[in-house]
Every structure is written in C-alpha cells, then in structure tokens.
C-alpha positions as CSV (number, residue, x, y, z in Angstrom):
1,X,-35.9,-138.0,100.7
2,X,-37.1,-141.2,98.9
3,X,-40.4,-142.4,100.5
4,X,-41.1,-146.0,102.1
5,X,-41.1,-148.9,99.9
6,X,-44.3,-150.7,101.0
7,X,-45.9,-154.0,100.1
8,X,-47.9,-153.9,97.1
9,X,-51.0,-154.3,99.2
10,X,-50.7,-150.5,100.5
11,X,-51.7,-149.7,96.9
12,X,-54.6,-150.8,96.7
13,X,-57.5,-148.4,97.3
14,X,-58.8,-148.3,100.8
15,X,-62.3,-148.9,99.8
16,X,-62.7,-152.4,100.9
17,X,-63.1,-154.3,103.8
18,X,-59.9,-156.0,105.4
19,X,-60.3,-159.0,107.9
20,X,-57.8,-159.5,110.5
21,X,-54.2,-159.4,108.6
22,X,-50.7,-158.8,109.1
23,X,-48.8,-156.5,106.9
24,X,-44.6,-156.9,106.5
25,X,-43.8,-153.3,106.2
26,X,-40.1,-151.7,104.5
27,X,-39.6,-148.2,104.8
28,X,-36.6,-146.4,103.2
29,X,-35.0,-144.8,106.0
30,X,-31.7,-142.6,104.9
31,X,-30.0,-144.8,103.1
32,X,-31.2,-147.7,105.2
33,X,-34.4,-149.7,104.8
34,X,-36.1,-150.5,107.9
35,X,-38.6,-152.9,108.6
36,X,-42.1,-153.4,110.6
37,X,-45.3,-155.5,111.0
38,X,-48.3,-153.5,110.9
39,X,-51.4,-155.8,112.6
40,X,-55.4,-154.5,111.2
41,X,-57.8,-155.7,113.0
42,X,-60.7,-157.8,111.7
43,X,-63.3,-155.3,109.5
44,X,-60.5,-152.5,109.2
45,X,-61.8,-149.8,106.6
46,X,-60.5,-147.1,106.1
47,X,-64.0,-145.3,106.7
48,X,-63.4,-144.6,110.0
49,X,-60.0,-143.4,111.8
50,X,-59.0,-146.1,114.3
51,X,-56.3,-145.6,117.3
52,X,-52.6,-146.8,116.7
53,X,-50.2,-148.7,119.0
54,X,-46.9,-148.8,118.6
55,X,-45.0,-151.7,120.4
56,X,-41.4,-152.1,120.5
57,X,-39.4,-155.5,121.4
58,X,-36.6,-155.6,123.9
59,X,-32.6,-155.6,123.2
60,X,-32.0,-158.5,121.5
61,X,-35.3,-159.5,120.2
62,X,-37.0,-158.9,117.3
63,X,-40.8,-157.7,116.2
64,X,-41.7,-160.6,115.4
65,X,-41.2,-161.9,119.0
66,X,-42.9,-158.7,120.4
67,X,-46.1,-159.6,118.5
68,X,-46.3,-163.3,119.7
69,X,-45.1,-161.9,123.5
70,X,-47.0,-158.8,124.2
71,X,-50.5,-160.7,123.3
72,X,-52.2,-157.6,122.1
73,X,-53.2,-158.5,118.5
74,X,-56.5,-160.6,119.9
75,X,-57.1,-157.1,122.4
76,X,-56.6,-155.0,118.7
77,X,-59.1,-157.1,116.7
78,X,-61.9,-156.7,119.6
79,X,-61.3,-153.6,120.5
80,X,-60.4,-152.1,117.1
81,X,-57.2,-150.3,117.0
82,X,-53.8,-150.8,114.8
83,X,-50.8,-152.3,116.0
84,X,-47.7,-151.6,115.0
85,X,-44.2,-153.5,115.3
86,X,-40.8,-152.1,114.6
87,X,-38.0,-153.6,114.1
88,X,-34.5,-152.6,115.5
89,X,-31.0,-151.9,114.1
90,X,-29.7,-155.3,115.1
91,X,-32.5,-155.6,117.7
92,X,-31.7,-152.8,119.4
93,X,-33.2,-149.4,120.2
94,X,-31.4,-145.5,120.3
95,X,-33.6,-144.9,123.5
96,X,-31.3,-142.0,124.9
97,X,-28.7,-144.0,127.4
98,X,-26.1,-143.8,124.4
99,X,-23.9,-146.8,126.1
100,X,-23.1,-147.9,122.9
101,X,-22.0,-146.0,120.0
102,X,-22.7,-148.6,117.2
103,X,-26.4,-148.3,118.7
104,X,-26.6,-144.4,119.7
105,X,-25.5,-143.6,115.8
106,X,-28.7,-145.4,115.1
107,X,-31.4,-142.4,113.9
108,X,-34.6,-144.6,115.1
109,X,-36.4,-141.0,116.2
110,X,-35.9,-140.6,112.2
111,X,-37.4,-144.2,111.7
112,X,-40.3,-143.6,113.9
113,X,-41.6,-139.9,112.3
114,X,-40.9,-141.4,109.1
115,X,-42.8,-144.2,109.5
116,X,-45.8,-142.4,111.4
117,X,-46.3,-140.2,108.2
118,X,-46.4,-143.5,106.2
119,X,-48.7,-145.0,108.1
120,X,-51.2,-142.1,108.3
121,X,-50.8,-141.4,104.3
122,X,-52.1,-145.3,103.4
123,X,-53.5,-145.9,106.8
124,X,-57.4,-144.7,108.5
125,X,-55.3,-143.7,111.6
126,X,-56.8,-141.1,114.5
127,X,-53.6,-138.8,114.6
128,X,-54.5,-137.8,118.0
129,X,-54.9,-141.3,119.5
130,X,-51.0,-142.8,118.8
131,X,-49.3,-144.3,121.8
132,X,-46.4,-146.0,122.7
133,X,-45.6,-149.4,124.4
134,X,-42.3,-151.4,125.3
135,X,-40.8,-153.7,127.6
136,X,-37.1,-152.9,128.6
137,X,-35.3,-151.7,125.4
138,X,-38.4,-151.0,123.8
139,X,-39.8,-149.2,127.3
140,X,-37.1,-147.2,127.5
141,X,-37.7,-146.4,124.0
142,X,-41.0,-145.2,124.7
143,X,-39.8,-142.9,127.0
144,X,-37.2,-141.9,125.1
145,X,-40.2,-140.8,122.3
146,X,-42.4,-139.2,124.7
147,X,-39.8,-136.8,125.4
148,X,-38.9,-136.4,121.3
149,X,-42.4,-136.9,119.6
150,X,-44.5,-135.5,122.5
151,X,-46.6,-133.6,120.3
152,X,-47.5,-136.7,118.0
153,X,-48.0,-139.2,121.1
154,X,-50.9,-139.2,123.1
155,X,-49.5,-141.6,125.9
156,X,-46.8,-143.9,126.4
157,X,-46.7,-147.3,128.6
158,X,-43.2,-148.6,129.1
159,X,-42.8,-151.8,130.8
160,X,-39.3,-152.4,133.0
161,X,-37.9,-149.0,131.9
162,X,-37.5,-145.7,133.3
163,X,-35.9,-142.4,132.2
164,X,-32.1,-142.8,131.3
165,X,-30.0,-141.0,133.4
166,X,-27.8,-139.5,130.8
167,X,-30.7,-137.7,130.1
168,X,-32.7,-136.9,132.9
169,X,-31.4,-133.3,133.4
170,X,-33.0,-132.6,130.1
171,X,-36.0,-134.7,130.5
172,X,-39.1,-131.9,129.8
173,X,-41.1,-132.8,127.1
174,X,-42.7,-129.8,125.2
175,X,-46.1,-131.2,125.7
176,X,-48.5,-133.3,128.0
177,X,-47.7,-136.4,127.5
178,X,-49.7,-139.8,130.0
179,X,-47.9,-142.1,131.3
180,X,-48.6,-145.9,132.6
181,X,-45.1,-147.3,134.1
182,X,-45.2,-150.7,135.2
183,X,-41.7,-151.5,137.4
184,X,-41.2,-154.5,139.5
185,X,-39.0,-153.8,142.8
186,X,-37.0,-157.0,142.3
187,X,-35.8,-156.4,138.5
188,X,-32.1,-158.0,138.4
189,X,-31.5,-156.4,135.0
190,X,-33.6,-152.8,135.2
191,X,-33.0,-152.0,139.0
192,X,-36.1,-149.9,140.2
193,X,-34.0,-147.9,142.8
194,X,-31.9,-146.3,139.9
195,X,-28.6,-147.1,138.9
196,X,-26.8,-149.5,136.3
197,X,-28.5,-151.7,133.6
198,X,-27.8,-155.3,132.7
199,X,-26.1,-157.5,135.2
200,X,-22.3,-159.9,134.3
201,X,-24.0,-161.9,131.6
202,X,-25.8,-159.0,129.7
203,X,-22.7,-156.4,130.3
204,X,-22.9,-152.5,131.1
205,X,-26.3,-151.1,129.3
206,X,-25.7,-147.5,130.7
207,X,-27.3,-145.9,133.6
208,X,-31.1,-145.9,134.9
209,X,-33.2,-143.4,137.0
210,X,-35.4,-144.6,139.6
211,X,-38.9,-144.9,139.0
212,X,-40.0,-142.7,141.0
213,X,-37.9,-140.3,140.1
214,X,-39.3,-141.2,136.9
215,X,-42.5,-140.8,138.5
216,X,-42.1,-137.5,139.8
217,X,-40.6,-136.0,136.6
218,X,-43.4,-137.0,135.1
219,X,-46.5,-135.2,137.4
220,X,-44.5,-132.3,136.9
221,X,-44.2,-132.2,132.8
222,X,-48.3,-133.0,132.8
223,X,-48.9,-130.9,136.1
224,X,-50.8,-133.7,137.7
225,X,-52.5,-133.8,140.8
226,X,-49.3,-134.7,143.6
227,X,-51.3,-136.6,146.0
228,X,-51.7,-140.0,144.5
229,X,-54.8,-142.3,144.2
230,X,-54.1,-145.7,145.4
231,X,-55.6,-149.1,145.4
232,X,-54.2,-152.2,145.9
233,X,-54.7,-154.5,142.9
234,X,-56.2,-157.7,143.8
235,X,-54.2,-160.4,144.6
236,X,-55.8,-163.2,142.3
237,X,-52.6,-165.3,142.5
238,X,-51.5,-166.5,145.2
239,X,-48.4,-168.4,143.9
240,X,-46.7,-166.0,141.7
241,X,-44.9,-164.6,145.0
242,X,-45.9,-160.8,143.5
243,X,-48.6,-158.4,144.4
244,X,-49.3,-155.1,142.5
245,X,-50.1,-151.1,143.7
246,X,-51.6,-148.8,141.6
247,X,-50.8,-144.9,142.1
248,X,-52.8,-142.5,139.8
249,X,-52.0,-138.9,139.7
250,X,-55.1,-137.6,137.9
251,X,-56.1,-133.8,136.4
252,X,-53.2,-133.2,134.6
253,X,-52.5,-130.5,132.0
254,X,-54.7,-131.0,128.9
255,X,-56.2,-134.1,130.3
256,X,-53.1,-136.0,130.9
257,X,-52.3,-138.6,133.9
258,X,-50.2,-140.2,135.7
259,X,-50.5,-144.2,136.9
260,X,-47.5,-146.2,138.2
261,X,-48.3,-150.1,138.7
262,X,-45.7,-151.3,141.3
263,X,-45.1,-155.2,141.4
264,X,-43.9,-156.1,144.4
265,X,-40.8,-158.3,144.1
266,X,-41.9,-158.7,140.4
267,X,-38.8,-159.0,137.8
268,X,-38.2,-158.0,134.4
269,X,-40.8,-159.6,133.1
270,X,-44.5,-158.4,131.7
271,X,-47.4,-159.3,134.0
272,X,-49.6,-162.2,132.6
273,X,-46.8,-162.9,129.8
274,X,-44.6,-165.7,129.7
275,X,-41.9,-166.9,131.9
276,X,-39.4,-166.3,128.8
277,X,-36.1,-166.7,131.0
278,X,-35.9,-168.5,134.6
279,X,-36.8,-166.6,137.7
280,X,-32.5,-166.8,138.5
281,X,-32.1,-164.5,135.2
282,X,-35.0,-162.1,135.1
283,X,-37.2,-162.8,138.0
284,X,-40.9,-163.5,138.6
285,X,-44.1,-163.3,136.3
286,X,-46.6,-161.0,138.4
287,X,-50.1,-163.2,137.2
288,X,-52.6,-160.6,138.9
289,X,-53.3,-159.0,135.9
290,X,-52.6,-158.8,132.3
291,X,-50.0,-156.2,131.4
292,X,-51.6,-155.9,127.6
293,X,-55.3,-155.2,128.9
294,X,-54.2,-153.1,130.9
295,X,-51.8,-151.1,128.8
296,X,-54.8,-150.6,126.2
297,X,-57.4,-149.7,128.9
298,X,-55.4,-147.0,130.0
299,X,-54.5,-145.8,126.1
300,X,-58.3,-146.0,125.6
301,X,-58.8,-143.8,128.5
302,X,-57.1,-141.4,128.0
303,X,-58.8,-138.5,126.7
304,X,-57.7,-136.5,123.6
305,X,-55.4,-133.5,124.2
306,X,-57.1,-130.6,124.3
C-alpha cells in the first residue's frame, strides 16, 4: 500500500534540535488522503523517545479547532510529549454507533494504525506511552480504539462519551487498557443515563450506554479493584452551578485503572474550556478544574504495561 505523503520537513534527518512547531501532516490512506497536525514541543530531538497524545475533535469540527479548544499544546511543550490532531472524513469519526452509513463506511481504525506507524518511523515516539483523548465524537472515538487498538494504547480519556450501545455486547478489549471518563449528569446531547444521542436540532446520532455501565465494563476488562476511591474535587467555583466526584478503581491487570470524574449537572462541554455554545444547547462549563491537566496527569500516571 503506498505510504503517507508527508511534508518535506519529515525528511530531514532527526539530528537537530526542533523548537515548539506545528507540522500539517497528509497520509495516503486507501485511496484517500487523510490529513493531521502533529504539535513538538519546544527542544524535540529525536534523542530521546517522548509520549504521544492523540486528540480527536467532535462531530462537526475540525483539528484545527481541537488544537485551539482542548489547550494542551502549552501542557505538551512543558511537559514534553507529542500531540497529535486528526482530522475527520467530513468532521466526523467511525466510533462504532454506525448511525450513519456515509460515516460507518469510513475506515478511520485504518487511518489511525496507518498513521501511528508513520509517526513512529519519522517520529522519537515511546510506543508504550500512546493515549487517546476526545470530547463527544472524538470521545467516543477513543473508546471506540481502546477496544480496536488495545494493544497499541496505553490509556484513553474520553470526554462526554461512553460506550456505544450497538456495541456493548461485544465491548472486551484483548488487553488492559486505563481509562479517565469525564461525564456531566446534565448533558442535553450525550445523556449520562444511557440512551439516544443528539437532541431535534442535531438529529438521531445512534444510541449510548450509560456511564456507568461504561464504568463497570471497564473494571472488569482491566480487573480493577470494585470498591471505588472517592474524593470530592474541590469546589473552587462557586458560580459555574457544577461540582465534580472522582471514583478511582485502582490495581488493575498489568497496572491499569480506572477513574471516572462525575460533574454534577455539568453539560457537554470540557471542564475549564470554553463556553463554545449557550448553556440552552450544551449546558454548563464545570470551572473546578482543567479537563487538559488533568487528562495528561492521568496519561502520565499511568504506568507502562507490564
């Protein structure tokens, strides 16, 4: 199959330096060429192997968008780690719910294997330190990879998501794979209870588990502990009209864990980010924490598969 396309910068020997930079990545995917930003961090060499983040937008938006919204790029260059930003078949993910067939013919697990081994080939990348991150398309994406590419994924944090329900019968990935879900209980679009996506304006965008049923699926793939360790986030905001829970199921198979972040009448919407939409169409901002620095201190944690 005829390999990625890349910029002409990818050529040039990884012997130098690179200060903080963002490369516009094509990959040939099929007969389709695919595109992605790939974010280095300030001083990226390719002498030592660094961690890689992939971050996938939401239906309807774009990489571009992601890299602006999540806010992880500053996190990246301090903490040093790659980000990565694909971009989707007419901003939109395959993530398993199949409730469209123009977007279910779509082979983005293709895109995503393809593009790992690109990335690894002209990239210093620790290959057992990739993750996965996503808010509502791209969250359910995530999932949706843990479940495919769960021995190439160390973790996976999906943001407004949960397992789809089409495929929840099925859902036992082959290996230990840690999981950070972040769900707000008043989600007009992503309903936390379980049931069906998107609302009259969006349309029908399949069906949805709970998440705890997510949850629990979950602690039984990594074989967690099943008694949960909770602690109350602080509520540092006393306006947002949100508070946050944190339940970690710890001691998992091959080091793996469990931590679910409820946000208490939080919406569709990533903690600390933006208010992208009024509260009418995808509900309150949770501003206790920040969903980014969070997302990568749990990566970070995570220890590598044994």
């Amino acid at each position: 199959m005829k390999q990625a396309l890349l910029p002409l910068l990818l050529c040039i020997s990884f012997t130098q330096t690179f200060g903080q930079s963002d490369i516009n990545g094509l990959i040939v995917v099929g007969n389709t060429t695919r595109s992605y930003i790939i974010h280095l961090p300030g001083g990226y060499s390719d002498q030592q192997k660094l961690p890689l983040v992939f971050i996938f937008h939401g239906g309807g938006g774009n990489a571009k968008q992601m890299q602006r919204y999540m806010g992880m790029d500053p996190i990246t260059d301090k903490e040093q780690f790659i980000t990565v930003y694909p971009q989707g078949i007419n901003k939109q993910w395959n993530d398993g719910r199949e409730f469209d067939q123009k977007i279910a013919s779509n082979d983005d697990l293709l895109f995503i294997n393809q593009l790992l081994d690109t990335l690894i080939k002209n990239y210093a990348i620790n290959t057992k330190r990739v993750f996965s991150t996503g808010i509502s398309n791209g969250g359910f994406f995530s999932i949706f990879l843990s479940y495919k590419m769960s021995q190439r994924l160390l973790a996976v944090a999906p943001v407004c998501a949960s397992i789809p329900k089409k495929i929840y019968d099925e859902f036992y990935p082959s290996d230990p794979v840690s999981l950070l879900l972040i769900s707000g209980t008043s989600d007009p679009l992503v309903p936390f209870n379980g049931g069906n996506i998107g609302n009259a304006l969006t349309g029908s965008r399949g069906a949805c588990t709970s998440a705890d049923e997510t949850i629990t699926r979950y602690i039984s793939v990594d074989k967690t502990n099943k008694n949960a360790v909770t602690t109350n986030i602080p509520n540092t905001n006393k306006t947002d009209g949100c508070t946050a829970i944190q339940y970690e199921y710890n001691s998992g198979q091959s080091g793996s864990r469990v931590v679910f972040i409820k946000i208490i009448n939080g919406g569709h919407t990533l903690p600390g980010g933006a208010q992208y939409l009024p509260k009418l169409v995808v509900g309150r901002v949770c501003r206790d924490f920040d969903a980014n620095l969070t997302i990568w201190q749990f990566f970070s944690s995570c220890p590598d598969r044994l």
